[in-house]
C-alpha positions in Angstrom: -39.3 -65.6 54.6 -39.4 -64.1 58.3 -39.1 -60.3 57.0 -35.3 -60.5 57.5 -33.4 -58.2 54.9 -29.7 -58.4 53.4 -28.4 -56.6 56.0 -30.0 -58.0 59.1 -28.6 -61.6 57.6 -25.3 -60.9 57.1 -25.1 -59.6 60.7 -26.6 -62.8 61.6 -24.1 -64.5 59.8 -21.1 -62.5 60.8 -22.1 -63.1 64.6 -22.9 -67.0 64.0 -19.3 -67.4 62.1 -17.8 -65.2 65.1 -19.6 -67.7 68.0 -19.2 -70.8 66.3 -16.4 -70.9 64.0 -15.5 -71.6 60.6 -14.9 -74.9 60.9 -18.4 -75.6 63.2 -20.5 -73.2 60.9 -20.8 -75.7 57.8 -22.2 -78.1 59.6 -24.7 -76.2 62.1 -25.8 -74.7 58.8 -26.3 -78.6 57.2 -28.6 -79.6 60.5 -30.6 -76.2 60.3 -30.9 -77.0 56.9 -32.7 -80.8 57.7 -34.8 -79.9 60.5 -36.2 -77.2 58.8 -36.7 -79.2 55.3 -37.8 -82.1 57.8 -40.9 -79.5 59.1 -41.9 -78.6 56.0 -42.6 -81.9 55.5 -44.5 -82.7 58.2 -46.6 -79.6 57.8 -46.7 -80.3 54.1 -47.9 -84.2 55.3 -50.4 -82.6 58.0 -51.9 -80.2 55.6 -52.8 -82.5 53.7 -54.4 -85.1 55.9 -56.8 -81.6 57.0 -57.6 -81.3 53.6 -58.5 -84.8 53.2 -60.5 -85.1 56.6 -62.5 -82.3 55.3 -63.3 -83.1 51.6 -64.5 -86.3 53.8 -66.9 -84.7 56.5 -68.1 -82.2 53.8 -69.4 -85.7 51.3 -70.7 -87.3 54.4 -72.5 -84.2 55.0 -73.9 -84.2 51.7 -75.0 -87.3 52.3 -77.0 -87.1 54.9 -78.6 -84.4 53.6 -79.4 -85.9 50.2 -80.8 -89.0 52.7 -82.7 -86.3 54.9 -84.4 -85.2 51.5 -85.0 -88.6 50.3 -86.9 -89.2 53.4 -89.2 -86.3 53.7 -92.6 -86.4 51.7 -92.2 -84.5 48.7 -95.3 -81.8 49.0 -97.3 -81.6 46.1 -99.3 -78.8 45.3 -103.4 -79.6 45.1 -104.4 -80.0 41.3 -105.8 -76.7 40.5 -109.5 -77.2 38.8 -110.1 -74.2 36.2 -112.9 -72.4 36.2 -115.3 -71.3 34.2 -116.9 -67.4 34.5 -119.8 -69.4 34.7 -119.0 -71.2 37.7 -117.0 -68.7 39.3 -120.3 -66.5 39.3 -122.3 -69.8 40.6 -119.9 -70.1 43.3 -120.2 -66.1 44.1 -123.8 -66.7 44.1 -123.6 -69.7 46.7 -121.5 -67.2 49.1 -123.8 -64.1 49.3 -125.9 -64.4 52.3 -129.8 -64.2 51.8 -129.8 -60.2 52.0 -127.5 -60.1 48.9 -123.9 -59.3 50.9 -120.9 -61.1 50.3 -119.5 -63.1 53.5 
């Protein structure tokens, strides 16, 4: 859990029954025990509520972006008009200038 071993928690065991006793160590070791199921908890609890603030703010996002699109004119290309190789060569003709260059 914190990168402690066998070893270095029996030595932290055989120093906390040494300090506290064997009659105090069953019940230090019942109130650890609580507190740290009680953080879990509320870590657990505030984890959660993140998760669920965010999955919020990332709809509301999306929302206002689909909204942003709905607003904006869609841009439509112009209708393209098909030619003819006769009327492209009519319209070649109408762009040469009077000495026979293209523009």
């Amino acid at each position: 859990m914190f990168g402690i071993g066998v070893p270095e928690l029996l030595v932290i065991l055989v120093v906390a029954l040494l300090v506290l006793g064997p009659q105090r160590l069953p019940e230090v070791a019942k109130a650890l025990g609580k507190a740290l199921a009680e953080f879990r908890r509320a870590t657990s609890d505030l984890s959660e509520e993140l998760g669920n603030a965010k999955i919020m703010l990332e709809e509301e996002a999306r929302q206002a972006e689909h909204q942003a699109r709905a607003a904006q004119p869609q841009a439509t290309p112009p209708p393209t008009v098909s030619s003819t190789p006769q009327e492209k060569r009519e319209k070649q003709e109408k762009k040469e200038t009077p000495s026979g260059e293209s523009q």
